[in-house]
N, C-alpha and C positions, 0 to 999 in steps of 0.2 A: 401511570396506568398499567404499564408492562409490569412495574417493579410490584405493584400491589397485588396484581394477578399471580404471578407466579409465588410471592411469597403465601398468598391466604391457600394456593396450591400444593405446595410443600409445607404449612402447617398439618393440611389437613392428610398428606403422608403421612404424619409423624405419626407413632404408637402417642396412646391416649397420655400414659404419663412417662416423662423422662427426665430423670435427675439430675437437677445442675452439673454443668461441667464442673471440677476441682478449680480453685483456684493453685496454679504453683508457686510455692515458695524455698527460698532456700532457709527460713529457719527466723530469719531475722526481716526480711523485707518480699516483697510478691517481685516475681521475676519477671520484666519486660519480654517483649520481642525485640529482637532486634532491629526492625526495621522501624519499631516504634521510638529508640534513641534517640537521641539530636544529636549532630553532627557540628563541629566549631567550622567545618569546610561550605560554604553552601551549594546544594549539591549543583547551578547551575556552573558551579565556577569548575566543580570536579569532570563535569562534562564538557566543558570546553579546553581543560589541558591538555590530551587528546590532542584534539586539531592545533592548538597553537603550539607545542609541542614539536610535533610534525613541518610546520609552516615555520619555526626557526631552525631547524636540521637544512630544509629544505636552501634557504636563504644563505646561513650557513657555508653550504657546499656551493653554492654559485658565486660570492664574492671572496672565496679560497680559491676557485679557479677548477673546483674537482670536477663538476659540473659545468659545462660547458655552453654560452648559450645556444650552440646551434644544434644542443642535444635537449636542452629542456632552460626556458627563457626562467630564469629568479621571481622572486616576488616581489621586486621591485617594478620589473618589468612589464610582468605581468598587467598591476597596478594600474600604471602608467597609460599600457595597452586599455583597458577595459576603460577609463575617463574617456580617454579620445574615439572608443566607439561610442560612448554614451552621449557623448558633447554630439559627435556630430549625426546623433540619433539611429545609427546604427543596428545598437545594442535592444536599445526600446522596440523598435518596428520586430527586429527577428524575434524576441520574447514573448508577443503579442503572436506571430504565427505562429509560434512553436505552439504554446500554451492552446490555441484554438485548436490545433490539429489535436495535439492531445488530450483536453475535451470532448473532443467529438466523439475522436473514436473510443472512448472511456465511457462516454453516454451509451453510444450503438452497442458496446459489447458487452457493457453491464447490465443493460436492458436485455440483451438475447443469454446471457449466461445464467441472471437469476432467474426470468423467464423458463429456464429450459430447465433448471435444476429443482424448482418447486414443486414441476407438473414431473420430473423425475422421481423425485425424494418423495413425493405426497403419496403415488398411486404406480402400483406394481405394473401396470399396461403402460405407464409412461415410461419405468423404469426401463422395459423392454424394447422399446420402441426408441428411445433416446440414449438411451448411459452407451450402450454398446458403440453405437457410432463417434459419440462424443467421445470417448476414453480412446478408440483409434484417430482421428482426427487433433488431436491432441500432442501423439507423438510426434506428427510432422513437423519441421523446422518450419520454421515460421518464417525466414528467410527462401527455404525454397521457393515458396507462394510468389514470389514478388515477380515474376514471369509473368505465370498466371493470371496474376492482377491488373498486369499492364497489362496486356493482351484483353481482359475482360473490360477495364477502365482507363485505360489510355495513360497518360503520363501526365494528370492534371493532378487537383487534390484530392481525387475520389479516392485509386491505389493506396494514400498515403494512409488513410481518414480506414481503410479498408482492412490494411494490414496493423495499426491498431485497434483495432474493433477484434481483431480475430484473436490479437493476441491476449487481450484482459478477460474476453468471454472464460477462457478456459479456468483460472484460477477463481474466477467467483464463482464458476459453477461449481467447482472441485468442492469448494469453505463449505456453500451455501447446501449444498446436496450431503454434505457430512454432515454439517449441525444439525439438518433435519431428521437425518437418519439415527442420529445420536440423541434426541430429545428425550428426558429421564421415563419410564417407562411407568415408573411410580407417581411422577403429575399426574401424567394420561389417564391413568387411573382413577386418582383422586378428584381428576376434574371430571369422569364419566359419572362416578360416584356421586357428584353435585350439582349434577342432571344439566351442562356440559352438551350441547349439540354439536356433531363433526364438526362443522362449518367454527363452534366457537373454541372448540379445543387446538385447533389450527389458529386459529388467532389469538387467542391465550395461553396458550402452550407450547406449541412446533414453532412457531414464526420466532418467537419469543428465546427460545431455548438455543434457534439459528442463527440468533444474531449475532455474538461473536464470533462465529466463526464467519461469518459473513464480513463484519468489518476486518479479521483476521486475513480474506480473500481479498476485500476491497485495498486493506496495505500492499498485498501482495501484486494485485493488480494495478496500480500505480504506479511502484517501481518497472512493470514488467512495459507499460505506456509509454516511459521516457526510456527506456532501449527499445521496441518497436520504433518509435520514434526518428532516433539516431538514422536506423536500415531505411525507415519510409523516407525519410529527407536525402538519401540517396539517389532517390529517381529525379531524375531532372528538375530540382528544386532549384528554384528561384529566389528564393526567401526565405527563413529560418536560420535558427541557429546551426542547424546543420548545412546551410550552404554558405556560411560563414565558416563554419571548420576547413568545408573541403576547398572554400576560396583560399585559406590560411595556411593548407598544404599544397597545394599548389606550390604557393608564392615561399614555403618553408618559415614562414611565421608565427614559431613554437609561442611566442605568448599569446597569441590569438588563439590560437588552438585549444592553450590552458584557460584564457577565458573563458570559450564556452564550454569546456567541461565542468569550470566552476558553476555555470549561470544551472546546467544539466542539474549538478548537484544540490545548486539552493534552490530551485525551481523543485528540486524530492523533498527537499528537507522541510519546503512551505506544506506542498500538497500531507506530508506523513502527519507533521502539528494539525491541521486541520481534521485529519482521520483521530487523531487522540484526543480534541475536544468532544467530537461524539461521542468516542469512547467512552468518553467521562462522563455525559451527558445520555447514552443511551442506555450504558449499564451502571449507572450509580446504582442499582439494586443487586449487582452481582458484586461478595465479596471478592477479594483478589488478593494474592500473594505481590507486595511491592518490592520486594527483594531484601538477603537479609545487610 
């Protein structure tokens, strides 16, 4: 529905006639793209050399001795660590809090950021009215707040739920208030020209034209969720993966500690895949450079 709107929108841009692209060639055969090639490597294997890479360096330097455990536990250790919180459900239970906390507040602040950035981007009295405070508000550490918080919401899980809310609000408002403002000037047109009411050129057009950079904000906001996160499970947590770290330093428990930074890390790398199925699914009508 998006994809057919905006394309019969940008036909109807186009000057009335326009002459095939060339095709290129070098003389003898039409010359690919490059990202159109095949590759003998599959590229998930080339994305994973990277980390496993890194994770024998890593292993490596701990049973040479260079690395020390009581400086940073091996991967063996580590391993080992992460069964036996999972065996005796540990692992499970804090993933489950973390994951809710950071939903929540991912919901709360993506509902107030796209909220605030539509009736911003859409209409010059909101822009007045809202960008200014938001653009200051913004610069504040995010971590200052946490005083604040407690003070306002005590030390339960409202501060925590709180200070990720504030913290995702700001980059999908950022995406979602650019894309709007950046919408092609020549749709707008085209689609006024195809008698097009306010109301349906915002919905055909603006919303449309917003949404990558919207999912663009929404990545961003994500990552920005599980470090809020980290700082929120600092207040008097009870549960979560972050009162597992700080149980873990206490006690100096470097591979506990790397556990949950690992769980941090695959708990991003789930929520980013799911942000790239939309992707996939929301702009299949926008071409895209896949790299060459």
């Amino acid at each position: 529905m998006i994809g057919s709107s905006i394309e019969a929108l940008a036909l109807a841009a186009l000057p009335p006639s326009r002459p095939a692209a060339p095709q290129i060639s070098d003389g003898t055969r039409r010359i690919e793209p490059v990202s159109e090639r095949k590759s003998f490597v599959p590229r998930w294997l080339r994305r994973c050399a990277g980390p496993v890479l890194l994770i024998a360096v890593w292993h490596l330097l701990s049973i040479s001795g260079a690395l020390p455990q009581s400086v940073l536990a091996g991967p063996l250790a580590v391993i080992k660590s992460s069964q036996e919180l999972w065996a005796s459900g540990e692992l499970p239970d804090a993933i489950r809090v973390s994951f809710g906390r950071a939903a929540s507040g991912l919901a709360i602040g993506g509902l107030i950021g796209v909220c605030l950035a539509v009736v911003s981007g859409l209409f010059r009295l909101g822009e007045d009215l809202i960008d200014s405070s938001v653009q200051m508000l913004r610069t504040i550490p995010i971590v200052a707040l946490i005083p604040l918080l407690i003070i306002w919401f005590g030390i339960g899980e409202a501060p925590k739920i709180a200070l990720i809310a504030l913290a995702t609000a700001f980059p999908l408002y950022l995406n979602v208030y650019a894309g709007i403002r950046n919408a092609d000037q020549a749709l707008i047109e085209a689609g006024r020209t195809l008698g097009l009411s306010q109301l349906g050129l915002v919905r055909h057009v603006v919303l449309p034209s917003a949404m990558p950079n919207a999912l663009v904000g929404l990545r961003h906001a994500l990552g920005v969720a599980w470090l809020a996160l980290v700082f929120g499970e600092q207040i008097n947590a009870t549960a979560g993966i972050g009162y597992l770290m700080n149980t873990a330093r206490e006690l100096f428990q470097t591979d506990v500690i790397v556990v949950c930074l690992a769980v941090y890390a695959g708990l991003g790398l789930v929520v980013d895949a799911v942000v790239r199925l939309l992707e996939k699914g929301l702009l299949a009508w926008r071409p895209a450079f896949n790299g060459a």
